[in-house]
Every structure is written in C-alpha cells, then in structure tokens.
C-alpha positions as CSV (number, residue, x, y, z in Angstrom):
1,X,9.6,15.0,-19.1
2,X,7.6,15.9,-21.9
3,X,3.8,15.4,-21.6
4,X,0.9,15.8,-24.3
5,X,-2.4,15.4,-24.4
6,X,-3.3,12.4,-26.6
7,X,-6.6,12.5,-27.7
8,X,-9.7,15.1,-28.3
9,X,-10.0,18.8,-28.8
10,X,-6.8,19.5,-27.2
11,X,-4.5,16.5,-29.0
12,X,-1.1,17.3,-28.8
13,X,-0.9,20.2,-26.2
14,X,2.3,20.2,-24.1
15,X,2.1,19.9,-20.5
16,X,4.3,21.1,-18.0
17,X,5.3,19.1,-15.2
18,X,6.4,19.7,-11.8
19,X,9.8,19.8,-11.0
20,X,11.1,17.9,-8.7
21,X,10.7,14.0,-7.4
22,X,7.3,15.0,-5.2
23,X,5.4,14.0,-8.4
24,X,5.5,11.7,-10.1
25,X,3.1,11.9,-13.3
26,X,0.9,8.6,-15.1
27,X,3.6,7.6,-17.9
28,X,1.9,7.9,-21.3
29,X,1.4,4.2,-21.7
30,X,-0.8,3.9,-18.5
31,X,-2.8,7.1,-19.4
32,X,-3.2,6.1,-22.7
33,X,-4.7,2.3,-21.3
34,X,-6.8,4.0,-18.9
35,X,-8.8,6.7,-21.3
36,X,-9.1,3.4,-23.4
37,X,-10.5,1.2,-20.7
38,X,-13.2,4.3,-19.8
39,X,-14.1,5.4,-23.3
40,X,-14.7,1.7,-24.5
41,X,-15.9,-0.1,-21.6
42,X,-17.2,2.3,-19.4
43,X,-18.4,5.3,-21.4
44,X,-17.6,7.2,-18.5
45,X,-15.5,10.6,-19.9
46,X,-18.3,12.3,-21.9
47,X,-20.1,15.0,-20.1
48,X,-18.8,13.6,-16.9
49,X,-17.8,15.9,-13.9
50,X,-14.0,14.8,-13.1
51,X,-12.5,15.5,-10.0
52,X,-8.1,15.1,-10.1
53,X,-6.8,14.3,-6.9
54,X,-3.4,14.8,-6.2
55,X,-3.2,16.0,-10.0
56,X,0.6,17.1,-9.9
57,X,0.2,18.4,-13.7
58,X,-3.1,17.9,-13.9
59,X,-2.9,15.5,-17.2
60,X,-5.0,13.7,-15.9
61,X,-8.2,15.7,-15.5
62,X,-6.9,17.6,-18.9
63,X,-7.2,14.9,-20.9
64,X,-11.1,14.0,-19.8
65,X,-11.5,17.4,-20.8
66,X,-10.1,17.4,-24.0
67,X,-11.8,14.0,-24.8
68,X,-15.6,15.5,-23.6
69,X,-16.0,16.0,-20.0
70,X,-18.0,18.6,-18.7
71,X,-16.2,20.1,-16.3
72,X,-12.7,19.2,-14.1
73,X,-11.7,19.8,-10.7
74,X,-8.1,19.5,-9.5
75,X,-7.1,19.0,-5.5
76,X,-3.5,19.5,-5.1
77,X,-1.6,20.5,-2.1
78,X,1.9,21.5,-3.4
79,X,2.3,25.0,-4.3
80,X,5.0,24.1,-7.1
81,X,2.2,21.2,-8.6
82,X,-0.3,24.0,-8.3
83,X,1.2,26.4,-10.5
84,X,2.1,24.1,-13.0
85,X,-1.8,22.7,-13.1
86,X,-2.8,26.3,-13.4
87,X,0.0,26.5,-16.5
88,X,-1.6,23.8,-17.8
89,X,-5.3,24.9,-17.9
90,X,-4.2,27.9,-19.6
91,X,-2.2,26.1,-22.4
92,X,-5.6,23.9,-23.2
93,X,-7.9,27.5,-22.8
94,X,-10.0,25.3,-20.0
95,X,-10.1,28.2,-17.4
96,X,-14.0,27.9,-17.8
97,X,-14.0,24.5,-17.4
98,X,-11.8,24.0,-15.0
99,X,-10.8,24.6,-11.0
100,X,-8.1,23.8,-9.2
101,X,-8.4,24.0,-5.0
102,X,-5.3,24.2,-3.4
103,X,-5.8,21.6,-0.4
104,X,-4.5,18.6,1.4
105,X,-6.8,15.7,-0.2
106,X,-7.7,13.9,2.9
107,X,-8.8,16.8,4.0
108,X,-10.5,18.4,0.8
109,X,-13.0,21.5,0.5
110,X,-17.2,20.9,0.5
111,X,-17.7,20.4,-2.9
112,X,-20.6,22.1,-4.4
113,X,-22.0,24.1,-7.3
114,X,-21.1,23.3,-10.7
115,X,-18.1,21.3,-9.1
116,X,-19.5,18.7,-7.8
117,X,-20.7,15.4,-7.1
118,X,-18.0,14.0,-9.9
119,X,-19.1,10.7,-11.7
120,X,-15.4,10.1,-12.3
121,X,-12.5,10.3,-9.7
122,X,-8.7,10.2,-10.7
123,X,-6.4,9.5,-7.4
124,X,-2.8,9.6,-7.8
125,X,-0.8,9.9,-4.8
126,X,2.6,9.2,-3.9
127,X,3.6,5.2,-3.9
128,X,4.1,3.6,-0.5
129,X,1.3,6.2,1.3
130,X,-1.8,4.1,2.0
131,X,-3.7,7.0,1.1
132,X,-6.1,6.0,-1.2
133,X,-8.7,4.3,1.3
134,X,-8.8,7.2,3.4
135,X,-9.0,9.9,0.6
136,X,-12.0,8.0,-0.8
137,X,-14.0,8.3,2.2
138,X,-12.8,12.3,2.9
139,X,-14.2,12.8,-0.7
140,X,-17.2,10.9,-0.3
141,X,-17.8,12.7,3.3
142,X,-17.3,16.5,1.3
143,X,-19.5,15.6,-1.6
144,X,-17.3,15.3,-4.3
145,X,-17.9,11.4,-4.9
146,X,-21.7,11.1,-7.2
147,X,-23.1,7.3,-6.4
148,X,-22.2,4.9,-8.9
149,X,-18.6,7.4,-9.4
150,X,-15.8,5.5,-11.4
151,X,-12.7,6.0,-9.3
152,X,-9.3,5.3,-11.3
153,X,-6.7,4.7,-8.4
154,X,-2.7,4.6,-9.6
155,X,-0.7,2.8,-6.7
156,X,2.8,0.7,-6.5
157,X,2.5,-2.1,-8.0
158,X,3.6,-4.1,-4.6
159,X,0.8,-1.9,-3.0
160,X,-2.4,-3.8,-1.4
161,X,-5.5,-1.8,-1.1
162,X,-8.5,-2.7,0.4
163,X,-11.4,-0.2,-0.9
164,X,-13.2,1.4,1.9
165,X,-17.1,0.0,2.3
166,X,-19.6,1.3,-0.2
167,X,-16.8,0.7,-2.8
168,X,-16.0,-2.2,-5.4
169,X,-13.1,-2.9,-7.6
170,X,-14.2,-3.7,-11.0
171,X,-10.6,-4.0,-12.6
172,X,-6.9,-4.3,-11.7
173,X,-4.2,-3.6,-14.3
174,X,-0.1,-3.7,-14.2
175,X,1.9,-1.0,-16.4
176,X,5.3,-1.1,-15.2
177,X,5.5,-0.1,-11.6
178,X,2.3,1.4,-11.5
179,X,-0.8,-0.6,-10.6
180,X,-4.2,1.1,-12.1
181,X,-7.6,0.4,-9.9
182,X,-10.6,0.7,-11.4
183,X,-13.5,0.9,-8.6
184,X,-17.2,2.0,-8.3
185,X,-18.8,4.2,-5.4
186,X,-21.9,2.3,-4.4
C-alpha cells in the first residue's frame, strides 16, 4: 500500500506502512474527508497538540503536522508499527515535532511537558475491539485528553459505540467499511 501525505508542508511524502494484517491504515478517501471536516468546520489542526493512538504508520498524526499542528504524539504498541512510525517521522524531518511512546493505549504513559494535554485525539484501533470507550477514559485519566479535545474515532462500520461520560458525538460519517466519529471531551 502506498501512502502520502496530502496536504501542507509535507504534500506528497511517502509513508511506509506496516507489514502485515495487524494494521490496518485510514484509506486515503477517509483521511482526506476527515482533515476536511477539521480544517473547515472545526478549525481544529492549526497549532493544535495531536495525540495518535494506535497510529500503525502514523499518517494520521503526520498529516496534522504537515497541515500546522504544533506538535504530535504517537502511542503504539507493536514493535513492527513502531518502527515504521519512527521511518515515517524521519521521511517528513518531524523528529522535533514529534514522539512516539511505545505502549499499550489503554494503558498509556502520564502525559506531560510539551506532549500534552492534546486538543485533538486520533483513535484507530483494530475493528470488532470495543476499545474505543475505554481508551478514552485511560487517556483522559493520564492527561493526554485537553477539555473541549476533538477526538476522531475510526471503527467498523457495524460497530456501536457508546462514548464514555464527559464525551459527546458531534458527527458520524460512513466511508466504506470504516465508520469516522467525531466527539468532544467535555
């Protein structure tokens, strides 16, 4: 699969991507919907502290940098995804920009320094896992969630979810298989 970054300072970089059926990365479409949806009717990217959970390639997080975000943080927990992130912050020169903890997300590092509270939260685990709910409150509970974040959740599109209290869903969009929540930490 080939990946590139789509928009900002970085258009057009290729991204690696794990190998492997562990991940499973946003197709372009969907990334391309969301950064639309947060740069038009959010404002949310610019100068905003991301945190990439379950990044996989880390496109994600990448992109927010490339299109003005201040600073990324990527929590993956598979050694393979991890290398690849770090391959990926080198080929965009973000090493100052960004950090990637190595970590199970629902049970993530304190944030703290420049690296957190984030204002906007990418979650993209693996379909079928219930995990979102519960990975929202360990990141809320570690400090990495700012009030008034803007969480981007991809999930099956069959998938309920429920947010956790103290979070509301402002949008809910189809793109294939996937299923892209848009919610907001109170």
């Amino acid at each position: 699969m080939i990946m590139r970054i789509d928009a900002g300072s970085h258009r057009g970089v290729r991204l690696a991507a794990p190998e492997g059926e562990d991940t499973r990365p946003t197709s372009d479409r969907a990334r391309q919907a969301v950064f639309n949806i947060l740069a038009h009717s959010y404002d949310a990217i610019r100068d905003a502290k991301v945190l990439d959970v379950f990044a996989g390639s880390g496109a994600l997080g990448l992109e927010a940098l490339s299109r003005g975000a201040e600073r990324a943080s990527f929590i993956e927990s598979d050694r393979g995804a991890a290398d690849c992130i770090k391959k990926n912050i080198a080929a965009c020169r973000e090493q100052a920009r960004a950090q990637l903890f190595i970590a199970d997300a629902s049970r993530p590092p304190r944030a703290g320094g420049n690296w957190g509270p984030c204002s906007l939260v990418f979650l993209d685990p693996p379909y079928g896992k219930g995990s979102i709910a519960p990975t929202l409150v360990a990141l809320r509970e570690g400090g990495w969630i700012a009030p008034e974040a803007l969480i981007v959740a991809e999930v099956d599109r069959k998938e309920t979810l429920e947010p956790p209290a103290d979070f509301s869903l402002l949008d809910d969009r189809h793109y294939g298989k996937a299923r892209i929540l848009l919610m907001r930490c109170a």
